[in-house]
FIKOLZA-1660 file (N, C-alpha, C; in steps of 0.1 Angstrom, whole numbers, plus 5000, padded with zeros to 4 digits):
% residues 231
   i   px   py   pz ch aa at
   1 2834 6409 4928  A  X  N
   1 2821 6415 4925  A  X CA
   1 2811 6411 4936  A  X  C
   2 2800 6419 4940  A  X  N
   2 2789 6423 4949  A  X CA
   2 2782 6419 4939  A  X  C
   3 2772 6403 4947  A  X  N
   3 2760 6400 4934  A  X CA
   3 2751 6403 4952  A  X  C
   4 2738 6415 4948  A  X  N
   4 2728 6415 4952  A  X CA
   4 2713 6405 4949  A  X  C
   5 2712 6396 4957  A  X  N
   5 2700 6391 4950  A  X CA
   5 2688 6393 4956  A  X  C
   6 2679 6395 4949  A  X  N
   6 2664 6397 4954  A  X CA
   6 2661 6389 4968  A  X  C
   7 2651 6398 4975  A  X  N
   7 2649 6390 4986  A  X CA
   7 2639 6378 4982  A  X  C
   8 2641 6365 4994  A  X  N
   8 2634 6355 4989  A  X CA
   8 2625 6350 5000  A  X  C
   9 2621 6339 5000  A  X  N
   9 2613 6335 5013  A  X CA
   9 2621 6322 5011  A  X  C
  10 2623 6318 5026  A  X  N
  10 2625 6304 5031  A  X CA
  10 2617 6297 5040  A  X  C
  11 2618 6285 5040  A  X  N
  11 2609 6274 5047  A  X CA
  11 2612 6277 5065  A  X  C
  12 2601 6279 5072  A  X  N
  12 2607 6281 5086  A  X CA
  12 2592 6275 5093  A  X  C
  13 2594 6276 5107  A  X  N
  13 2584 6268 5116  A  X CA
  13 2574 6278 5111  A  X  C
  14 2571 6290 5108  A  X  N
  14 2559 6294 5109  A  X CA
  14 2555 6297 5098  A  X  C
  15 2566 6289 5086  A  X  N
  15 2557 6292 5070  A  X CA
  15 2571 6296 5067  A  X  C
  16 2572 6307 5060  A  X  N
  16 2585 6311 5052  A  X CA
  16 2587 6327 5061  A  X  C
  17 2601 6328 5059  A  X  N
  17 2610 6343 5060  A  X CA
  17 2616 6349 5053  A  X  C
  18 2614 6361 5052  A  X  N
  18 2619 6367 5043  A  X CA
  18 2631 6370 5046  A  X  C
  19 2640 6362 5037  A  X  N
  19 2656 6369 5036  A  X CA
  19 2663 6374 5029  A  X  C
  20 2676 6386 5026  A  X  N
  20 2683 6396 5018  A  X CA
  20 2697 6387 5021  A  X  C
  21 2696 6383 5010  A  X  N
  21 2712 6375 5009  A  X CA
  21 2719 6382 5000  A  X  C
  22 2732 6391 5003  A  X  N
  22 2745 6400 4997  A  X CA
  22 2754 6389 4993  A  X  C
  23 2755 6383 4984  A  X  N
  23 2769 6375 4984  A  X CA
  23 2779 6379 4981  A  X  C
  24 2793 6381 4983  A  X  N
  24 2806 6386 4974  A  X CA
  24 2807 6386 4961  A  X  C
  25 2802 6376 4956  A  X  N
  25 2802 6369 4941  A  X CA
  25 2795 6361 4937  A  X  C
  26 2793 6357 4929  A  X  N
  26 2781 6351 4921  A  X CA
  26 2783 6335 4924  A  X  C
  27 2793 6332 4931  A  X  N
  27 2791 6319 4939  A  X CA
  27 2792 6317 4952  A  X  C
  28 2778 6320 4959  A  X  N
  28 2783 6316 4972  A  X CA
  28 2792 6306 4983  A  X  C
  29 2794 6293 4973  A  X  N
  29 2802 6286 4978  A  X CA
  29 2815 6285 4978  A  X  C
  30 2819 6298 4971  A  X  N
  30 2832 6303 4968  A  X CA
  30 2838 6297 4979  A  X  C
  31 2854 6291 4982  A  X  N
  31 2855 6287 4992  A  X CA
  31 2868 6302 4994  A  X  C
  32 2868 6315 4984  A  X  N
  32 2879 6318 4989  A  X CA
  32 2873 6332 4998  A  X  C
  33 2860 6328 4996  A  X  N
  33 2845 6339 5009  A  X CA
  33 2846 6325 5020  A  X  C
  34 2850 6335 5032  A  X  N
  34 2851 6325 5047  A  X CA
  34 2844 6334 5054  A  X  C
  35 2842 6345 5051  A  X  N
  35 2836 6352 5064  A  X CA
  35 2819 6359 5059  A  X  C
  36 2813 6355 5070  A  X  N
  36 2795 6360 5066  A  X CA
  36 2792 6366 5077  A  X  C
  37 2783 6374 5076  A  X  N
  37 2778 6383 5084  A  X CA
  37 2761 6379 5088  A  X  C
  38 2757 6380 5099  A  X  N
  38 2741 6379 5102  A  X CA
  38 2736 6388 5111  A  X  C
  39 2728 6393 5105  A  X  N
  39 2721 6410 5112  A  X CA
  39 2707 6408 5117  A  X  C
  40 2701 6414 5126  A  X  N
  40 2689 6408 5137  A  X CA
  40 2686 6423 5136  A  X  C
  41 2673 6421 5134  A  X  N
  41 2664 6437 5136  A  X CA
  41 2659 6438 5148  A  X  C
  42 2656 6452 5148  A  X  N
  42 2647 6454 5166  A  X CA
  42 2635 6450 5168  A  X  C
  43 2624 6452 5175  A  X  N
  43 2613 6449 5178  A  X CA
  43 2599 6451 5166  A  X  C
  44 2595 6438 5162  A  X  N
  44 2586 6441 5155  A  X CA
  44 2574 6447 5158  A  X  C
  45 2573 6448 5169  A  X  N
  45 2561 6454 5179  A  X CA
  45 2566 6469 5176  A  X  C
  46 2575 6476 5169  A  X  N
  46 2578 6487 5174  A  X CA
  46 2585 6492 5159  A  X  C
  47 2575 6487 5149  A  X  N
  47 2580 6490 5136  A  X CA
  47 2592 6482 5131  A  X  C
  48 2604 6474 5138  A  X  N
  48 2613 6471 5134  A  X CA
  48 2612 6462 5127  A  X  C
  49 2625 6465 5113  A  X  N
  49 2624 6455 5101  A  X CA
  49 2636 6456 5100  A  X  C
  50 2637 6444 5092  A  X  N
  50 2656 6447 5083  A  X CA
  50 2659 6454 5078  A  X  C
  51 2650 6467 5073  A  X  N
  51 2655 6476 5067  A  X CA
  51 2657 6492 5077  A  X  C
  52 2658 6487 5090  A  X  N
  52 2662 6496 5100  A  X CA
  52 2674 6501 5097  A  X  C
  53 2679 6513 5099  A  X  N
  53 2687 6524 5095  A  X CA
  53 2697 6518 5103  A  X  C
  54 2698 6511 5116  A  X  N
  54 2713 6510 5123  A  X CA
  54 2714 6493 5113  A  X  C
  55 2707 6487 5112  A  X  N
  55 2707 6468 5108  A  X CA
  55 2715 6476 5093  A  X  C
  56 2709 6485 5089  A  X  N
  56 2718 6493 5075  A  X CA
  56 2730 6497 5078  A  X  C
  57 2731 6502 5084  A  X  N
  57 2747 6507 5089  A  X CA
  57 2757 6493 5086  A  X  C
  58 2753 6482 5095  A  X  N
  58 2757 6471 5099  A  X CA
  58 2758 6464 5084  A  X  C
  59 2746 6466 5082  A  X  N
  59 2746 6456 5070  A  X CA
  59 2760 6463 5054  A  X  C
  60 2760 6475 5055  A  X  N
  60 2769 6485 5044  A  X CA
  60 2782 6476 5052  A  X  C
  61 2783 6482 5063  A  X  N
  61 2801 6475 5071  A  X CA
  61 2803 6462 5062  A  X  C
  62 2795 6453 5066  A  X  N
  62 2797 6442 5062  A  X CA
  62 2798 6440 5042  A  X  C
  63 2792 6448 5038  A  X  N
  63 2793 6447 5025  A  X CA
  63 2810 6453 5019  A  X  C
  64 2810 6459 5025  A  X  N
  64 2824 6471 5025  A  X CA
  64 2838 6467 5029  A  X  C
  65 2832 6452 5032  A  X  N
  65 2844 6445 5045  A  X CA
  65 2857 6446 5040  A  X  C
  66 2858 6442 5028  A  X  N
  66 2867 6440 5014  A  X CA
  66 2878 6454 5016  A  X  C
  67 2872 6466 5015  A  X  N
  67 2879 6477 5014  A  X CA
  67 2886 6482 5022  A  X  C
  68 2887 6474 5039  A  X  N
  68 2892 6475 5051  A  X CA
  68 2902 6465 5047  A  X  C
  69 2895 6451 5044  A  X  N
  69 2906 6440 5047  A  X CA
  69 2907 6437 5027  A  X  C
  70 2914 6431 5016  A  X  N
  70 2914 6434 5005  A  X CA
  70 2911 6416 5005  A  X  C
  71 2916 6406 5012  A  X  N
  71 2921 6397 5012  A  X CA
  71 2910 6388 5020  A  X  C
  72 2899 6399 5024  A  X  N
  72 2887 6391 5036  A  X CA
  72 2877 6397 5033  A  X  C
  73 2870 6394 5022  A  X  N
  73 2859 6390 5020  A  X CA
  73 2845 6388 5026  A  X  C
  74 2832 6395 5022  A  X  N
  74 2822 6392 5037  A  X CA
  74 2810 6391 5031  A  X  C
  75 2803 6379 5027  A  X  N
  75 2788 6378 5026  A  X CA
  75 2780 6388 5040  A  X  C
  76 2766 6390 5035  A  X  N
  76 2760 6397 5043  A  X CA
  76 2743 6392 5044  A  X  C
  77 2740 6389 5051  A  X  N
  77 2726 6383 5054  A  X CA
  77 2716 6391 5066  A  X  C
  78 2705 6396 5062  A  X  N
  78 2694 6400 5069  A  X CA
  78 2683 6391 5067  A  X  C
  79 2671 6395 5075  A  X  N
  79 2657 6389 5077  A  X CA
  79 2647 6396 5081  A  X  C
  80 2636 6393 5078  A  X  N
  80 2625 6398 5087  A  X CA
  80 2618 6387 5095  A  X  C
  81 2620 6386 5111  A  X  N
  81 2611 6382 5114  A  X CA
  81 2598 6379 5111  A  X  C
  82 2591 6366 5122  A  X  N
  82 2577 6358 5113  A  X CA
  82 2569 6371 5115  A  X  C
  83 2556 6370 5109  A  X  N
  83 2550 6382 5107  A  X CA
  83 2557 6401 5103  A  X  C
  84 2567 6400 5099  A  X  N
  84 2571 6412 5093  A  X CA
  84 2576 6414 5079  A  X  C
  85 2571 6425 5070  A  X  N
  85 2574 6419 5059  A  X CA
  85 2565 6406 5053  A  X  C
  86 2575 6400 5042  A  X  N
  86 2565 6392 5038  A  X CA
  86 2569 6379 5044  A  X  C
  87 2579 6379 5050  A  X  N
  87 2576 6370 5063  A  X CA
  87 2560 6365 5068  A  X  C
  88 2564 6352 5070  A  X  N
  88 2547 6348 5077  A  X CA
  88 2544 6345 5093  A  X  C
  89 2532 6342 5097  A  X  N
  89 2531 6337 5113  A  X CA
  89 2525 6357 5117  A  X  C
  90 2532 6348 5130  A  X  N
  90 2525 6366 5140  A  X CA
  90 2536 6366 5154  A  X  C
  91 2537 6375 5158  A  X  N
  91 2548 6376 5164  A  X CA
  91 2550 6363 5175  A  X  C
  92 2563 6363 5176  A  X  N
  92 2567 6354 5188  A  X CA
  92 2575 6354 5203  A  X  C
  93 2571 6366 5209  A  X  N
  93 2573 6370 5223  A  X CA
  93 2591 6368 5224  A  X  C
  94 2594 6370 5213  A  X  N
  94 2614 6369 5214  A  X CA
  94 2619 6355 5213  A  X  C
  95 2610 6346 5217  A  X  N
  95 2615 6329 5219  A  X CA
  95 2613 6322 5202  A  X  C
  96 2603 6329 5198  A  X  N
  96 2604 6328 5185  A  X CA
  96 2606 6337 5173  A  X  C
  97 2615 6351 5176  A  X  N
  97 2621 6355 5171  A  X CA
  97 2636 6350 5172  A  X  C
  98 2640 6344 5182  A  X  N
  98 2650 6335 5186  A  X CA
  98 2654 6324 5173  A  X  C
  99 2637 6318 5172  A  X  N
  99 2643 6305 5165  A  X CA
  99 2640 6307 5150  A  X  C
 100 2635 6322 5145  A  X  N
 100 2641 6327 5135  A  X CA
 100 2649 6330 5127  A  X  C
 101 2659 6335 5138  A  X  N
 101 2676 6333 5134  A  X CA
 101 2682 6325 5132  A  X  C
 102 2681 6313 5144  A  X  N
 102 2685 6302 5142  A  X CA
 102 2679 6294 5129  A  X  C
 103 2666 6296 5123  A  X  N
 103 2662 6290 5110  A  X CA
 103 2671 6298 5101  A  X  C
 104 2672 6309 5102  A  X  N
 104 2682 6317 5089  A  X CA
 104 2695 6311 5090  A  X  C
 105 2703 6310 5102  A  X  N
 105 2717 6305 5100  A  X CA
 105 2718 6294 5094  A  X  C
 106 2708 6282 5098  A  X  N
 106 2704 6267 5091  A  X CA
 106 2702 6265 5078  A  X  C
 107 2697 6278 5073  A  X  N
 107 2695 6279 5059  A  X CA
 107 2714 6286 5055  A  X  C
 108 2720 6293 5064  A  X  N
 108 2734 6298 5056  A  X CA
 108 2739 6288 5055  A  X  C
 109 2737 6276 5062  A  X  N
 109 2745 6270 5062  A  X CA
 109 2747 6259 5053  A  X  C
 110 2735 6262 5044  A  X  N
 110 2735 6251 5034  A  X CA
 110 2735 6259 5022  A  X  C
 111 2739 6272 5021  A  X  N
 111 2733 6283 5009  A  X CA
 111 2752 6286 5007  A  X  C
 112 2758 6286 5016  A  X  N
 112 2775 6289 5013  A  X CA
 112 2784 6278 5026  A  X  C
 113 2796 6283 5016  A  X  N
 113 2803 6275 5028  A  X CA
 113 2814 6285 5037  A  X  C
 114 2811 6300 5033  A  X  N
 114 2816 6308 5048  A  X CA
 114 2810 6302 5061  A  X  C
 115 2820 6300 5074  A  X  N
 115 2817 6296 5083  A  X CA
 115 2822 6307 5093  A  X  C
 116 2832 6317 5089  A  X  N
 116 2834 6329 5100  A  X CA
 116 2824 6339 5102  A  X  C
 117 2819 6340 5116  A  X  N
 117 2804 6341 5111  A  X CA
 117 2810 6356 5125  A  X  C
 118 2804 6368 5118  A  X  N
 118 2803 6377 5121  A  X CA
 118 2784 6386 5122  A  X  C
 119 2786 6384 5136  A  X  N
 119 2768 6382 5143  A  X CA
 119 2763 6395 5149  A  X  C
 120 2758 6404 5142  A  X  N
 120 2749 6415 5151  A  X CA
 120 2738 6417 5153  A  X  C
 121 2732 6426 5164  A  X  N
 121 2721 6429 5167  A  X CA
 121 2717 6439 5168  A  X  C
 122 2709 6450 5166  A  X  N
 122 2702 6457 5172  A  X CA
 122 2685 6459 5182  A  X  C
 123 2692 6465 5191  A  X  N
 123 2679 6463 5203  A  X CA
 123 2677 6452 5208  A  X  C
 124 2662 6447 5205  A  X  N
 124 2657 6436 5205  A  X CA
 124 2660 6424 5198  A  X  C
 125 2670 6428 5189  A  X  N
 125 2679 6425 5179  A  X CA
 125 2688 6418 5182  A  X  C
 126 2694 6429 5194  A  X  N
 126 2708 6423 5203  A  X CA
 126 2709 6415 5212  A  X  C
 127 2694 6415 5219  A  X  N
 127 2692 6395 5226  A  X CA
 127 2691 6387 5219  A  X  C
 128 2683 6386 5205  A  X  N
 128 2680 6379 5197  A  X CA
 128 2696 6372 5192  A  X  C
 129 2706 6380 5188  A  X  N
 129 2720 6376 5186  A  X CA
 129 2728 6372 5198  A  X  C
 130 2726 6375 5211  A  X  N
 130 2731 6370 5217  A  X CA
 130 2727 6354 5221  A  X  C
 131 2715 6355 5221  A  X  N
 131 2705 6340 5226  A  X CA
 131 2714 6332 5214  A  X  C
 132 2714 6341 5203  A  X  N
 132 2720 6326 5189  A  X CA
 132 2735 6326 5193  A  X  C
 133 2742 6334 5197  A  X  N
 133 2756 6332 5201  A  X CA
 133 2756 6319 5210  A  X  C
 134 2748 6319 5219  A  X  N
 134 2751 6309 5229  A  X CA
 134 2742 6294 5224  A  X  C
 135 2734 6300 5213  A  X  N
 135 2730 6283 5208  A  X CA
 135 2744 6275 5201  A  X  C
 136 2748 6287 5191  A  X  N
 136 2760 6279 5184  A  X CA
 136 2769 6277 5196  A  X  C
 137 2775 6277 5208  A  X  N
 137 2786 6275 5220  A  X CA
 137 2775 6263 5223  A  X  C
 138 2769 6258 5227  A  X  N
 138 2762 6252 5236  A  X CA
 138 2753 6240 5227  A  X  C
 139 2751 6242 5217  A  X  N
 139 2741 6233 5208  A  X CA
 139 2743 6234 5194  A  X  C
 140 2755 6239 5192  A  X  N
 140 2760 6239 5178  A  X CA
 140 2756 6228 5172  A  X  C
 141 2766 6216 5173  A  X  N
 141 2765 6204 5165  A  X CA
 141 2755 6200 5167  A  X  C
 142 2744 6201 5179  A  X  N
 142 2728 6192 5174  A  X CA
 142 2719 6196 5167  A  X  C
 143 2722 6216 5168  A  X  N
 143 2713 6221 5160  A  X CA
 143 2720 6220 5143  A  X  C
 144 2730 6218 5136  A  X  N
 144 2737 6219 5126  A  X CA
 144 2741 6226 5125  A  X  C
 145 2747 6237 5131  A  X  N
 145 2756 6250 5127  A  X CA
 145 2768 6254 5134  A  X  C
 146 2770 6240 5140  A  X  N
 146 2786 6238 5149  A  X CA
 146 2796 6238 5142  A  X  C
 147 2799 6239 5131  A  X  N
 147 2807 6244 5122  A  X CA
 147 2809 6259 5120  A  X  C
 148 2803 6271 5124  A  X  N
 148 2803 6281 5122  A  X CA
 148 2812 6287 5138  A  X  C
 149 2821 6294 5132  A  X  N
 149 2826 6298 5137  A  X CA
 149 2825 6312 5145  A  X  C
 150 2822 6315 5156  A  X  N
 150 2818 6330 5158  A  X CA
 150 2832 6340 5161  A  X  C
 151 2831 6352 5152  A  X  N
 151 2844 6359 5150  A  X CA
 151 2842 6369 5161  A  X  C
 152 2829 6377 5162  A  X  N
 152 2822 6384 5163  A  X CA
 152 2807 6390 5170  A  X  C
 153 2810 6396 5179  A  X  N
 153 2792 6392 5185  A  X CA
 153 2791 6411 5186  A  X  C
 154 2784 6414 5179  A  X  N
 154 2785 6433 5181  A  X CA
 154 2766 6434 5188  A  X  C
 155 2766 6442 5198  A  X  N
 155 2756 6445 5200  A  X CA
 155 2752 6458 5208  A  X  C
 156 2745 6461 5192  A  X  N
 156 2742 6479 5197  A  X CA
 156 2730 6483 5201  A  X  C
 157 2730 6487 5213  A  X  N
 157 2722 6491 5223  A  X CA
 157 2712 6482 5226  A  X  C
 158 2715 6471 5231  A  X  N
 158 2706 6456 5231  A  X CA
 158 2696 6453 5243  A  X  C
 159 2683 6453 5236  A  X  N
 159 2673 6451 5250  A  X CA
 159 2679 6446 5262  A  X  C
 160 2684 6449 5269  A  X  N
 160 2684 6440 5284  A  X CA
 160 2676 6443 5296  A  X  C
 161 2668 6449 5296  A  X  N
 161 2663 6457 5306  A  X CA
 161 2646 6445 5309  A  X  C
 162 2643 6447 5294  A  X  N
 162 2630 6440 5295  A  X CA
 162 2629 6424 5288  A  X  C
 163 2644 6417 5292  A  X  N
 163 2643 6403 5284  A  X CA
 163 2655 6394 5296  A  X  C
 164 2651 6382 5304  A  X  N
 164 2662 6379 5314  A  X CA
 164 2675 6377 5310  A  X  C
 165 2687 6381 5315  A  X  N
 165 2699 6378 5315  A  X CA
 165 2703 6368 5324  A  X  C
 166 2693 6359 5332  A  X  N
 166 2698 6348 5339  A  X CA
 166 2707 6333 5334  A  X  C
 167 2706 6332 5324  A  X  N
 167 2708 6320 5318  A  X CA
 167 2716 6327 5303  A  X  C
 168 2719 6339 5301  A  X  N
 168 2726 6342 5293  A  X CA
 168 2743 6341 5292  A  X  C
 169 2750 6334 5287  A  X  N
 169 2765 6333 5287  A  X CA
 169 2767 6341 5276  A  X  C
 170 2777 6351 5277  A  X  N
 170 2786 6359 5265  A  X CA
 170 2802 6350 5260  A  X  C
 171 2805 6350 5249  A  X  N
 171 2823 6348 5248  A  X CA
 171 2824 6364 5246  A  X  C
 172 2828 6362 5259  A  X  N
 172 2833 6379 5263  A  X CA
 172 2841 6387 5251  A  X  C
 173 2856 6375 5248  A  X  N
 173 2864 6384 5240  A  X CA
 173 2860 6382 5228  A  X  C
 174 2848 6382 5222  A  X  N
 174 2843 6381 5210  A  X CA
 174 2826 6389 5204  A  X  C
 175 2827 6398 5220  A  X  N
 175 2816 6405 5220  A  X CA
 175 2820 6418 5221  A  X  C
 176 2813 6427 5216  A  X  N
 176 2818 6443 5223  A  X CA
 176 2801 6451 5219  A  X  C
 177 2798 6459 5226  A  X  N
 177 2783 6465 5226  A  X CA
 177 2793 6483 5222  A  X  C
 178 2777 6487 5212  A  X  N
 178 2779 6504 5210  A  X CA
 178 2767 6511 5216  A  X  C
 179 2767 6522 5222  A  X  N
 179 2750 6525 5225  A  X CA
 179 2753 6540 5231  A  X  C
 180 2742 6551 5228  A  X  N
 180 2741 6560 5230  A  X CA
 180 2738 6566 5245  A  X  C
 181 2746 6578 5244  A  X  N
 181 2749 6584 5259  A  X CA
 181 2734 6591 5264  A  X  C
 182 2728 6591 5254  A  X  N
 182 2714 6600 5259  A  X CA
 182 2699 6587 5254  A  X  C
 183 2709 6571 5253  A  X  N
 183 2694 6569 5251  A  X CA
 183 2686 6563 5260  A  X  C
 184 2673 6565 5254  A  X  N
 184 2659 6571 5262  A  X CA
 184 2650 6553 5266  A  X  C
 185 2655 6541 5253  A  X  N
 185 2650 6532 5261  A  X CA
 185 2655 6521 5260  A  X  C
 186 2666 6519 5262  A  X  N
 186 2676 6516 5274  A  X CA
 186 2682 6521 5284  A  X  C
 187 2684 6520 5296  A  X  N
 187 2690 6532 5303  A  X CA
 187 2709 6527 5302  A  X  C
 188 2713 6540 5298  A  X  N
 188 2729 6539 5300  A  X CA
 188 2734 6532 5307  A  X  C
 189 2730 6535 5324  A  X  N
 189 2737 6531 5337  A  X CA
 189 2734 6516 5333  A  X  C
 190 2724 6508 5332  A  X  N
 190 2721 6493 5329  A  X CA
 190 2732 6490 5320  A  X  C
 191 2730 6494 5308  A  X  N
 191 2740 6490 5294  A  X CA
 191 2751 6488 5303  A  X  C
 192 2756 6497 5309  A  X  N
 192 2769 6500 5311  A  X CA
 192 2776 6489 5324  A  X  C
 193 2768 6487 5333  A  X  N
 193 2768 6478 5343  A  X CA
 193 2766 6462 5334  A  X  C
 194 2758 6462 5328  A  X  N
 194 2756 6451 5317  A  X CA
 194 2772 6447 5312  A  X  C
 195 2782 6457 5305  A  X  N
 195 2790 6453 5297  A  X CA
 195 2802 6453 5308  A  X  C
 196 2800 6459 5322  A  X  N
 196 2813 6453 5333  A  X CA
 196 2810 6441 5341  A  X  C
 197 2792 6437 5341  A  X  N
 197 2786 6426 5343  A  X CA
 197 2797 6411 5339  A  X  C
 198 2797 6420 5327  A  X  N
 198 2798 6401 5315  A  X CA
 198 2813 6407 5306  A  X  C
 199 2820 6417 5315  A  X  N
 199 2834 6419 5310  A  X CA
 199 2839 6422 5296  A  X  C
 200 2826 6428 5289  A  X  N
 200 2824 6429 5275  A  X CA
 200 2825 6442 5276  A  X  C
 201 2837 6444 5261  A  X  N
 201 2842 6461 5256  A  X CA
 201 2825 6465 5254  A  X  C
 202 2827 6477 5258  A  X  N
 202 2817 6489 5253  A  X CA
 202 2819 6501 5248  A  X  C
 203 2817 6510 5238  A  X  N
 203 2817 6523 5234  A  X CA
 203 2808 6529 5236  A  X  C
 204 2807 6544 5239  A  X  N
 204 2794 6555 5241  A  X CA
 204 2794 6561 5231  A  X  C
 205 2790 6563 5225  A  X  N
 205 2783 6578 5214  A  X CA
 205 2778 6590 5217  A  X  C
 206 2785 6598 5222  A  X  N
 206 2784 6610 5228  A  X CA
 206 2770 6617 5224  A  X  C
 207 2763 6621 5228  A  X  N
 207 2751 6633 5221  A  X CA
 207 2747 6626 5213  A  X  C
 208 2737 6614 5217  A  X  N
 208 2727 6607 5206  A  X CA
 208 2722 6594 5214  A  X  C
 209 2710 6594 5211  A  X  N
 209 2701 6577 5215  A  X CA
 209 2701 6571 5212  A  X  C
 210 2689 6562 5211  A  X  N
 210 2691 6548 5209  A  X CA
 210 2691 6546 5197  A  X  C
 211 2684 6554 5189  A  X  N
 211 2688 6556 5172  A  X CA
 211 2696 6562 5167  A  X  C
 212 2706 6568 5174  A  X  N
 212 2722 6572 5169  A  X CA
 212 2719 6584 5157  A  X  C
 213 2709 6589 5161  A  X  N
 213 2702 6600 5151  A  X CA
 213 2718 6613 5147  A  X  C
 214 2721 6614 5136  A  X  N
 214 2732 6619 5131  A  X CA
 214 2743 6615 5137  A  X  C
 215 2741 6600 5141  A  X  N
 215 2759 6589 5146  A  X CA
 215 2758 6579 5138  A  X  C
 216 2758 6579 5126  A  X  N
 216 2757 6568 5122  A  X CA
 216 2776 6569 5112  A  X  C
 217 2778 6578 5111  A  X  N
 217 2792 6576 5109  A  X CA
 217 2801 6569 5120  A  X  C
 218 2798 6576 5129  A  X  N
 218 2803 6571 5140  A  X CA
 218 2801 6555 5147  A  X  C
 219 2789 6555 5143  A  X  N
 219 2788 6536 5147  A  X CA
 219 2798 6531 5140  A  X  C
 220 2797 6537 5127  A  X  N
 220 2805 6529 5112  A  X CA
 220 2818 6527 5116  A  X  C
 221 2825 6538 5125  A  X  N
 221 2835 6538 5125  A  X CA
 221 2838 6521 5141  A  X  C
 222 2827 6529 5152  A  X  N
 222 2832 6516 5161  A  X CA
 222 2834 6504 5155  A  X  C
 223 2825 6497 5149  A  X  N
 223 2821 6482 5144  A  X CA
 223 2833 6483 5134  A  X  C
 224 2839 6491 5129  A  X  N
 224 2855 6493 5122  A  X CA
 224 2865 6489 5135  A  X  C
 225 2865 6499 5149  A  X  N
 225 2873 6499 5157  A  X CA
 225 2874 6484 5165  A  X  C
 226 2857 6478 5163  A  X  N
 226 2860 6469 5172  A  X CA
 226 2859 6453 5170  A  X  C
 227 2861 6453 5154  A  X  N
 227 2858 6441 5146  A  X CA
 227 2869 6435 5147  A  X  C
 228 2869 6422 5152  A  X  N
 228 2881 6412 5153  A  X CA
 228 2896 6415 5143  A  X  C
 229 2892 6413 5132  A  X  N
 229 2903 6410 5123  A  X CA
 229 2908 6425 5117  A  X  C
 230 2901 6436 5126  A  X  N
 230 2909 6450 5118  A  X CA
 230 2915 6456 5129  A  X  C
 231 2910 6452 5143  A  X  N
 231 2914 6460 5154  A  X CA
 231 2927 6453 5160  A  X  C
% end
């Protein structure tokens, strides 16, 4: 059983966040749910919320995980960044959209005991997930979430253009990027030099942007194609 629970607010540096916690079942600490999902919206400056149509896509996969695998199981977790939603604060130039996520994982990590942690982004989204990828590699155990295991790092069509990649590390074989052949703000050739950059799988989406406008089957099906444990 799929228990939906209302969204809630949690305790974070800039007051509370609003979070959509999907659990499997009516016990999150189920120990026989190992795998959780964490979904990063795009730019709040630019309307973006959890309730974005691709973070939806992402977020259904992950609800649906069961019907691919019968035997693997998938909590699912969104947010709204501070100031979005009933989230509090006012924006935070990405460094504190950053430590947003990393407050939400802190909070999974005491809300269930899935530790296979399956991490997407969108956009602005997709630095945001990557920045947390490399906190759990690099500062896991001091931040408290060095127990979580990363299965998974998907990132579809992720700011890189206007956020530095100097100091960014990927686990390559644990990353794969989706992103559209015609989109308008990201440029292709970047994405694409980006993902032979840092030796990370990529897929194109033929005939569609950066909002995958009538691809959303299609995404559904990549993040099927390129999810660890089905591919």
């Amino acid at each position: 059983m799929i228990k939906n629970n209302p969204t809630q607010l949690i305790d974070a540096p800039e007051g509370q966040l609003q979070v959509d916690a999907l659990w499997h079942n009516d016990d999150p600490m189920d120990t026989a749910v190992e795998r959780i999902a964490l979904l990063c919206h795009p730019n709040p400056l630019g309307q973006g919320t959890m309730m974005n149509k691709i973070v939806t896509t992402m977020y259904r996969f992950a609800r649906d995980f069961a019907k691919e695998q019968p035997d693997e199981p998938m909590h699912v977790v969104r947010f709204n960044y501070r100031g979005v939603g009933q989230s509090t604060g006012s924006y935070g130039n990405m460094d504190g959209e950053i430590q947003d996520a990393l407050t939400v994982l802190q909070w999974m990590a005491n809300q269930t005991s899935a530790r296979k942690l399956w991490l997407g982004g969108f956009s602005f989204g997709g630095y945001v997930a990557m920045s947390l990828a490399q906190m759990i590699d690099e500062q896991g155990a001091f931040l408290g979430i060095g127990d979580f295991e990363l299965t998974d790092l998907a990132l579809i069509a992720p700011s890189i253009e206007r956020h530095s990649l100097d100091n960014i590390a990927l686990p390559t074989e644990k990353t794969f990027m989706v992103y559209g052949e015609h989109d308008e703000l990201v440029s292709p050739s970047s994405l694409a030099k980006f993902a032979q950059d840092f030796g990370i799988c990529a897929d194109v989406v033929d005939d569609t942007g950066h909002f995958f406008h009538g691809k959303l089957g299609e995404l559904t099906k990549l993040l099927k194609k390129n999810t660890s444990l089905i591919k």
